[in-house]
N, C-alpha and C positions, 0 to 999 in steps of 0.2 A: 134662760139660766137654770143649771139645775141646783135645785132646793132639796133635793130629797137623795139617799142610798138607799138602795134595797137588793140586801145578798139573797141568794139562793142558798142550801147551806150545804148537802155533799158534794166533795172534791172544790169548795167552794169555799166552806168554812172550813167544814170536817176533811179529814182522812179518812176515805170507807174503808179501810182496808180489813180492820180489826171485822166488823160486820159482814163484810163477805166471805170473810174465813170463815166466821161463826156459822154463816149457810152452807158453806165447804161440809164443816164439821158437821151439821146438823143431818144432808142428805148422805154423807158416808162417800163423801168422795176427795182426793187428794187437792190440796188446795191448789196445785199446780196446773192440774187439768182444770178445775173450776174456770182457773183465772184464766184459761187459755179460749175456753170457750165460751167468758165474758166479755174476751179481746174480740171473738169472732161474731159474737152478735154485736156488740159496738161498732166496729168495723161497718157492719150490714145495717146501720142507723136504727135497731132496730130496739124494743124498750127492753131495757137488761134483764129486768122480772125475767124474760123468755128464757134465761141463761137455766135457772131452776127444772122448765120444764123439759129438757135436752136429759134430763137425768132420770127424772120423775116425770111423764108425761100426767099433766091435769093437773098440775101441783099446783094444790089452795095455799098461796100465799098469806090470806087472812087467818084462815086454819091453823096453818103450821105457824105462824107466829105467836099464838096463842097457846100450842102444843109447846113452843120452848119455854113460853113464861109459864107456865108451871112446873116444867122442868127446871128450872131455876137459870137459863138462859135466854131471856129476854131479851128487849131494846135495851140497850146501854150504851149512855154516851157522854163521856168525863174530859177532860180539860184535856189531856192527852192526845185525845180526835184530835181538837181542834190545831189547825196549821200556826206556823209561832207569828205571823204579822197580823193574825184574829183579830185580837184585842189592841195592838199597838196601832193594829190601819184605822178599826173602829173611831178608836179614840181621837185621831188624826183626824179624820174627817170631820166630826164633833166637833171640834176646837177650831175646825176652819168654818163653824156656824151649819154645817147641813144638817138635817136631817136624818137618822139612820134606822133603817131596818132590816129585819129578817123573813122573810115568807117562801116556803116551797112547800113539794110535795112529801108530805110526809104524814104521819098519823098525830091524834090528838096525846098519846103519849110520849111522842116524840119532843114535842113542842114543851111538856111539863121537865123532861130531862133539857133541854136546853137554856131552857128559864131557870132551871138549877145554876147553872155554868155564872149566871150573873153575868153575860154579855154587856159591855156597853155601849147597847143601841137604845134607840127610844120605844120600838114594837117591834113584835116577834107575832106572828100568824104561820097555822101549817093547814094544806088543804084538809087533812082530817078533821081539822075545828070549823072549817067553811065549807065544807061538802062539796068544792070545786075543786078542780085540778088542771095543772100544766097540762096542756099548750090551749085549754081553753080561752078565749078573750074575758067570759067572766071573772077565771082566777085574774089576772092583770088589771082590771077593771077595781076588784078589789083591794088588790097591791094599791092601785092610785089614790081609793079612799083613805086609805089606812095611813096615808101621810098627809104633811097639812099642804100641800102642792097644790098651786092651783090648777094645773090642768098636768093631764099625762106626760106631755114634753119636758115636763117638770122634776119628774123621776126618771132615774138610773135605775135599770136594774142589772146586776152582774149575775154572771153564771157560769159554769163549763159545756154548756149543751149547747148544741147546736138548733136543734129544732124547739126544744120546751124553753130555753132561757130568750138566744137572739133571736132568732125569726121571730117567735111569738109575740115576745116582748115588742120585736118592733112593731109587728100588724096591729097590735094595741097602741102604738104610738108613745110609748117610750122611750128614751134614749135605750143603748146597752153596750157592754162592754163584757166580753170572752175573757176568762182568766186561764190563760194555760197553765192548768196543773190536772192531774187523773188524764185518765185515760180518754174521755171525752175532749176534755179541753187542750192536749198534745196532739189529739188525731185531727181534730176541728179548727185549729187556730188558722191556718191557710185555706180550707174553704171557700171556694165561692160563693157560698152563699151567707158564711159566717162575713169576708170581708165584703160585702152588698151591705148587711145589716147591722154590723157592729161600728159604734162609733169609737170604741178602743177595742184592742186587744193587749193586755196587760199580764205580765210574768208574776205581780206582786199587788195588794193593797194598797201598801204605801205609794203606787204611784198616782193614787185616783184624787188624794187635795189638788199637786202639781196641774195631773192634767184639766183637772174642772176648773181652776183659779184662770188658768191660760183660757180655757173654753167660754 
């Protein structure tokens, strides 16, 4: 039975959209093309970072993140990201007794602007605060601490990715569940190797009480 949720959070929680224009904007290039040849390395399974260096060959991701925040463009992420069944699925699942949390890849300032948001889950972790990362079995490993589960099968973890969320999640012995929305999660929902490893594939939140209560 599962005990525990645990989201991933862009295209998952969040809407990137605002964020990658911001990268658009930031290397001087039209957000159209951006997004076209962030279609094309998605497409290629390939880690979207890559998308940056198509423009800028060597582009220091850590660098240049730092270069906006003192430009006064930084990380920034407000209630707005977030997709509107956020907080109402959250809540949902709470009130059907689970467990909930939040952990992916993301930076340790990342995780301080989400914890602003006042999600209503029980814990929030981002691999910048644990120095591991998707698609390692460590980061999953950690996911399953960080809830009171008693063993891995225990926890759900959702995501849009194909290789960092389901695959991984499952070889760590998770359940998991694909949420088609972005760009990952629309290209990936028929996969074969998303329907191998995902024990749902889900358009919405709201349908994850329903299906665990049945499961």
């Amino acid at each position: 039975m599962v005990s525990a949720v645990v989201f991933d959070v862009g295209e998952t929680l969040l809407d990137n959209s605002r964020e990658w224009g911001a990268w658009a904007d930031w290397i001087g290039v039209s957000r159209h093309t951006f997004s076209t040849v962030l279609g094309a390395v998605t497409a290629a399974g390939r880690d979207n970072a890559e998308t940056l260096h198509y423009f800028r060959p060597g582009f220091d991701v850590a660098h240049e993140r730092q270069l906006r925040k003192r430009a006064g463009v930084g990380e920034r992420i407000d209630s707005g990201d977030l997709y509107p069944d956020v907080r109402t699925g959250s809540a949902g699942l709470r009130k059907a007794g689970l467990w909930v949390g939040v952990a992916r890849n993301q930076t340790a300032r990342a995780a301080e602007l989400l914890r602003a948001l006042d999600l209503p889950v029980d814990g929030l972790a981002t691999s910048g605060e644990w120095g591991v990362t998707k698609p390692s079995p460590e980061f999953f490993e950690r996911v399953v601490d960080m809830t009171p589960a008693e063993a891995a099968g225990d926890v759900l973890y959702v995501g849009d990715h194909r290789d960092n969320d389901v695959v991984a999640a499952k070889a760590a012995g998770l359940r998991t569940a694909l949420i088609r929305r972005g760009p990952w999660g629309y290209l990936w929902a028929d996969d074969p190797l998303v329907r191998r490893d995902a024990d749902w594939v889900i358009d919405s939140l709201h349908e994850l009480p329903e299906l665990l209560g049945k499961a």
